[in-house]
KEKE-3310 file (N, C-alpha, C; in steps of 0.2 Angstrom, whole numbers, plus 5000, padded with zeros to 4 digits):
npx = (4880:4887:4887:4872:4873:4882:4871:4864:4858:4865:4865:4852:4850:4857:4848:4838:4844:4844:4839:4836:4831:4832:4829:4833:4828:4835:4831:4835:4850:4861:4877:4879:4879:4872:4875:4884:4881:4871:4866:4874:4863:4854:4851:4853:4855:4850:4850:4845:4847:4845:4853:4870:4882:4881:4879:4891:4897:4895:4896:4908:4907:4901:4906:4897:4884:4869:4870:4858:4852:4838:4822:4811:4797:4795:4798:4809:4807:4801:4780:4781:4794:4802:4809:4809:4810:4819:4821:4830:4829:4827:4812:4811:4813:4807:4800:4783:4779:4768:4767:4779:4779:4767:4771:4785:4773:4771:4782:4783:4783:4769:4767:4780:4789:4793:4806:4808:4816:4816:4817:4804:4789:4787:4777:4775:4769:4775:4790:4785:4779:4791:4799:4789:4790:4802:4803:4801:4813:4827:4820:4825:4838:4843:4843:4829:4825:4813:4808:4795:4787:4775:4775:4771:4757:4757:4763:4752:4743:4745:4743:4749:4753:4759:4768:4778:4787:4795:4801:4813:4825:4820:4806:4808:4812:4809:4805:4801:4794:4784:4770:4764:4745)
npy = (4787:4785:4769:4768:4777:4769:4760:4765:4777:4788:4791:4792:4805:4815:4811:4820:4832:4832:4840:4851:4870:4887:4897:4889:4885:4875:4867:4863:4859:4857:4850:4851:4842:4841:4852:4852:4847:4851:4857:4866:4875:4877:4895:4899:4896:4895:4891:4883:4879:4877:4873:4883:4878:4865:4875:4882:4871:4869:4881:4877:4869:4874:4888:4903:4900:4907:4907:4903:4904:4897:4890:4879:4878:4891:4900:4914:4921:4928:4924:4916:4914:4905:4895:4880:4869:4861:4846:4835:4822:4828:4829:4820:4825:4838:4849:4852:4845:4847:4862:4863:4860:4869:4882:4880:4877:4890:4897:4891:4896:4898:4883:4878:4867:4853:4844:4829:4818:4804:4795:4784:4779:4762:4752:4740:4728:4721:4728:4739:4741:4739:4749:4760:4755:4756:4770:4782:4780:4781:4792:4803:4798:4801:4817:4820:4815:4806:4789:4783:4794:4797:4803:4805:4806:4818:4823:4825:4831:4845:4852:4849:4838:4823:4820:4810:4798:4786:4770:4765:4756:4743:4750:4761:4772:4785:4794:4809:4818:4834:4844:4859:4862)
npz = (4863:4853:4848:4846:4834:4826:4822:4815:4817:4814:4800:4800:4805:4796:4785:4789:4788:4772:4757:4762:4761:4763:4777:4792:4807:4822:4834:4849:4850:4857:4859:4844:4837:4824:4814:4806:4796:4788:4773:4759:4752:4762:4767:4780:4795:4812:4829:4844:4863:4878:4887:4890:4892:4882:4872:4869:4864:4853:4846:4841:4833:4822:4815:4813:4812:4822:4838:4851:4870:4872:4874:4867:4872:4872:4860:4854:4843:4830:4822:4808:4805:4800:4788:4790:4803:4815:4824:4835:4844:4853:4858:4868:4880:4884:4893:4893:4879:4871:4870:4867:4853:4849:4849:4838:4828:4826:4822:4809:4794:4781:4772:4776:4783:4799:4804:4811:4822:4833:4848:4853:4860:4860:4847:4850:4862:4871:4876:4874:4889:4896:4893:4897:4913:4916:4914:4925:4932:4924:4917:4928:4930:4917:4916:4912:4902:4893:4889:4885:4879:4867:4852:4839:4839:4847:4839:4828:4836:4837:4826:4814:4799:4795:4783:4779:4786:4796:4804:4814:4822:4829:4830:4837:4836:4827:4811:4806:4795:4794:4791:4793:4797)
capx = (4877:4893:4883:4867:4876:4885:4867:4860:4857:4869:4863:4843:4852:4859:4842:4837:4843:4844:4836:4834:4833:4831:4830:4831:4828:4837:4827:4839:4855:4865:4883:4880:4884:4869:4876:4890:4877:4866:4867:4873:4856:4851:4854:4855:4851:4848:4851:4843:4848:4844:4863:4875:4887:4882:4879:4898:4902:4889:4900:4914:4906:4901:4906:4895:4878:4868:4865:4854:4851:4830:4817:4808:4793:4794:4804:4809:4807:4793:4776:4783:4802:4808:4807:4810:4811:4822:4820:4833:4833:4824:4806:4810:4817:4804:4792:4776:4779:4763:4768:4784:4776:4763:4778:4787:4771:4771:4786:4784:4781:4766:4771:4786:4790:4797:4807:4810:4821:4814:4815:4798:4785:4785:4772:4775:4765:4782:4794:4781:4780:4796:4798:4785:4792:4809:4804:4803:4822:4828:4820:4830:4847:4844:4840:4822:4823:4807:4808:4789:4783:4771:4777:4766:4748:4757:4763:4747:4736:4747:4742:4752:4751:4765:4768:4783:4786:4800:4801:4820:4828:4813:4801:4808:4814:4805:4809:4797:4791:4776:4768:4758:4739)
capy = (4788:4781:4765:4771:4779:4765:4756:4768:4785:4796:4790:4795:4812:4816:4811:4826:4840:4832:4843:4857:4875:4892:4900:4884:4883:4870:4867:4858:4857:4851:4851:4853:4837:4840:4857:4851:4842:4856:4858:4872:4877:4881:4900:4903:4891:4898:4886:4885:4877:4880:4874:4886:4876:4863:4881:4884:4868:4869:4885:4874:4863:4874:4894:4907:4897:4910:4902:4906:4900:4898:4885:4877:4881:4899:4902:4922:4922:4931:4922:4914:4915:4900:4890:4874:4866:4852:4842:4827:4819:4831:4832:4817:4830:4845:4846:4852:4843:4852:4869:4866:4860:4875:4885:4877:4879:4896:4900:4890:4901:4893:4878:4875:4858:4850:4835:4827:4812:4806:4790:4785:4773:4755:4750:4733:4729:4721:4732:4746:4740:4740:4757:4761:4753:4762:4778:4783:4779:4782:4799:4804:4797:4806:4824:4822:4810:4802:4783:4782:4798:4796:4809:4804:4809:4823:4830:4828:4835:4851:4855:4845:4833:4819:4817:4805:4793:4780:4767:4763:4752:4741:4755:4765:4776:4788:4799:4812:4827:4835:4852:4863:4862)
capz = (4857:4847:4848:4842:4827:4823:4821:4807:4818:4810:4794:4799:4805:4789:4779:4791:4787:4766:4756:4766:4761:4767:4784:4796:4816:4823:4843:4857:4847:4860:4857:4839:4830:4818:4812:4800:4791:4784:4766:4755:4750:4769:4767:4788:4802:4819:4835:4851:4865:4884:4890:4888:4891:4876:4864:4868:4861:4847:4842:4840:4827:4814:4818:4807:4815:4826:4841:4857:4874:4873:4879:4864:4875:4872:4858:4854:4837:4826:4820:4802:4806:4797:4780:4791:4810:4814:4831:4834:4850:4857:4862:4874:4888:4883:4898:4889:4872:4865:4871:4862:4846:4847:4845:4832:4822:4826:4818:4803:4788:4778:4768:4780:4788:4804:4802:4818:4823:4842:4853:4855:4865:4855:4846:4851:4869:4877:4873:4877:4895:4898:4891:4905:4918:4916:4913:4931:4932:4917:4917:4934:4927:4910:4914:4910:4895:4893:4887:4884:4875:4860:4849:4834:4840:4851:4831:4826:4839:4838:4820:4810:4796:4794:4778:4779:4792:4794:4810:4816:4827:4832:4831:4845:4834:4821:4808:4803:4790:4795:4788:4796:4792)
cpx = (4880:4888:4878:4870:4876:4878:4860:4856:4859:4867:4854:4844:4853:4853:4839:4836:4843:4840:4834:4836:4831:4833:4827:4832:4831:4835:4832:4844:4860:4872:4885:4881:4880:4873:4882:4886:4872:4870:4869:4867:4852:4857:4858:4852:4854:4847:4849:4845:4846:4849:4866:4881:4888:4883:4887:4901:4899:4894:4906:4911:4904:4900:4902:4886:4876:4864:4862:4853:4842:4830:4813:4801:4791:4799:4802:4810:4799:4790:4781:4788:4805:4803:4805:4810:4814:4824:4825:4836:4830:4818:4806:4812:4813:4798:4785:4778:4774:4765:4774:4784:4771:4769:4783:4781:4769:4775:4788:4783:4775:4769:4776:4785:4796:4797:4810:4813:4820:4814:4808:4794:4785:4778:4772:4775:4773:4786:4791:4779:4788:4797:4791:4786:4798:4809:4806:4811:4825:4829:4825:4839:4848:4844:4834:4821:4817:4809:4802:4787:4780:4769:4773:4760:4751:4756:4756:4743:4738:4749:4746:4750:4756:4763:4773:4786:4791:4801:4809:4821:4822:4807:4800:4811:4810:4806:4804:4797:4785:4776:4761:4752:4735)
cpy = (4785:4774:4763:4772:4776:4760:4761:4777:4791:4796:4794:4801:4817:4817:4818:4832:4841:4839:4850:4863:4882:4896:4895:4886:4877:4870:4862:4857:4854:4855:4852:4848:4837:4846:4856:4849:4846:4854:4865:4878:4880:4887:4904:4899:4895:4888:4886:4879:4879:4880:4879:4883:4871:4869:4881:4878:4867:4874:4882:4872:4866:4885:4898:4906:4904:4905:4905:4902:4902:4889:4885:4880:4885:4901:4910:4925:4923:4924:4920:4917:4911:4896:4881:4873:4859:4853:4834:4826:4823:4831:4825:4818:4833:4844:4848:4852:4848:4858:4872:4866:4867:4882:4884:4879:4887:4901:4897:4895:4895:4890:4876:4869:4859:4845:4835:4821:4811:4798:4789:4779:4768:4753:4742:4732:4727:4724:4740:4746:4738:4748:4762:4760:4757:4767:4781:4786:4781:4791:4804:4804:4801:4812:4824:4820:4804:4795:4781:4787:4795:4802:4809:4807:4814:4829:4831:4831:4842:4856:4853:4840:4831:4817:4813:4804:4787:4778:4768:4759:4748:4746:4759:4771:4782:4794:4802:4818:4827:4843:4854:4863:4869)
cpz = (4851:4844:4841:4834:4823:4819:4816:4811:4815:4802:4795:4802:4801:4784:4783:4790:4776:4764:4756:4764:4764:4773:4789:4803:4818:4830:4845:4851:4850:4858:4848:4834:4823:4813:4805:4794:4786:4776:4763:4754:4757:4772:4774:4793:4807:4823:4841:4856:4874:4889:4888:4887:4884:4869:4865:4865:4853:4842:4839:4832:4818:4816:4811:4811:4819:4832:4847:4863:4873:4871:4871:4864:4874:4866:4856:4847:4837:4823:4811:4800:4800:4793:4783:4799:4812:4822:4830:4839:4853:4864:4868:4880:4887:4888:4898:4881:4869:4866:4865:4855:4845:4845:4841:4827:4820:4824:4812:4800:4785:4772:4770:4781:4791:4801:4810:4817:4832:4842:4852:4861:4858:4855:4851:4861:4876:4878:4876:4886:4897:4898:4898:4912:4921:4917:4920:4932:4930:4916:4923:4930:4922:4911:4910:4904:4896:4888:4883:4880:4868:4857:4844:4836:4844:4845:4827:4829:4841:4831:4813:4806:4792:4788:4773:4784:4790:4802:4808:4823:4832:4833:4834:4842:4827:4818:4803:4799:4791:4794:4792:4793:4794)
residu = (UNK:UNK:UNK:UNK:UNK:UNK:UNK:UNK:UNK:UNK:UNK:UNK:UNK:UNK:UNK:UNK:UNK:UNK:UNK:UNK:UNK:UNK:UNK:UNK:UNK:UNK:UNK:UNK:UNK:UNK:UNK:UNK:UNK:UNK:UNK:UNK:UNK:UNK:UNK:UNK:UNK:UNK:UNK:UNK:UNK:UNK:UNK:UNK:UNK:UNK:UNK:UNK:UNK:UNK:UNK:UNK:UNK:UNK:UNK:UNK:UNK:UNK:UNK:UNK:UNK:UNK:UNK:UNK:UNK:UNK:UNK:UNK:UNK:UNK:UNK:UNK:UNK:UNK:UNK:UNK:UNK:UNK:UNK:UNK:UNK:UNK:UNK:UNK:UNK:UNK:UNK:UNK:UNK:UNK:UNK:UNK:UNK:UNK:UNK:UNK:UNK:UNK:UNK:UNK:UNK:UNK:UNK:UNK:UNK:UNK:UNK:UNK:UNK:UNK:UNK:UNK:UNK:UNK:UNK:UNK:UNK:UNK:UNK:UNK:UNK:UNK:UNK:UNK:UNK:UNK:UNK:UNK:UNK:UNK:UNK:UNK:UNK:UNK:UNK:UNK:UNK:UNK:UNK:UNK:UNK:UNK:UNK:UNK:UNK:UNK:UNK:UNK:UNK:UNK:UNK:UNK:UNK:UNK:UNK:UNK:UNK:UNK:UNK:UNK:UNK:UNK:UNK:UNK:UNK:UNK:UNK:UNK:UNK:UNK:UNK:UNK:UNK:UNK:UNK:UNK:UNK)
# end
């Protein structure tokens, strides 16, 4: 991911969490590297993860965080938990994306927003055939990371409404805010 970074990732992880106030949910945290990054103004973030072993290193990163082993899919939090939801790098391993979005907008609070940061299928026809041809492989090698997903019409068809949108790195990458409708 060093790579990635160095190529404007850690900078559209950062735009992420800008801004952000309140009671945030952070879904597939991973080892935690977004956690440092919150802002003053985000009064309590909550972390989920499904590994145990990346939440023990998630603790490392930034101690105070409450964090949890849960499944996006399912999460164990009340109907209108949280001010905010942030996805990075995520939903391209989640094996019913909609299920995990219909739960995400289930613990919005109304007038919350998801910001997401996701891999995605390229618009561009070459680029998106290869991205297809890959996946197969790809998803095998990676632990279930999908190459191909089309995260955008998944966020809208699960009641959402994208209301800032940014491509990256040839368009394979995108960087969204979207509010429950």
């Amino acid at each position: 991911m060093t790579p990635l970074g160095w190529l404007g990732l850690d900078r559209a992880r950062h735009r992420l969490v800008a801004g952000l106030s309140g009671h945030v949910l952070e879904v597939g945290t991973g080892t935690g590297l977004l956690l440092p990054s919150y802002p003053p103004s985000v009064s309590s973030t909550v972390a989920i993860d499904i590994d145990p072993d990346m939440l023990a290193r998630a603790r490392l990163r930034r101690p105070g965080v409450s964090l949890f082993q849960a499944d996006v899919q399912q999460l164990p939090f009340p109907d209108g938990s949280f001010d905010a939801v942030v996805s990075c790098l995520v939903f391209c391993s989640v094996e019913q994306p909609a299920r995990g979005l219909a739960e995400i907008h289930r613990v919005l609070r109304p007038g919350g927003q998801l910001r997401m940061l996701e891999h995605v299928r390229s618009p561009r026809p070459v680029l998106s055939r290869l991205q297809e041809g890959l996946d197969p492989l790809w998803c095998r090698l990676s632990g279930g990371c999908h190459l191909d997903r089309q995260t955008v019409p998944l966020v809208e068809a699960s009641g959402f409404r994208i209301v800032q949108r940014a491509r990256h790195l040839r368009e394979a990458v995108e960087e969204l805010v979207a509010v429950p409708v």
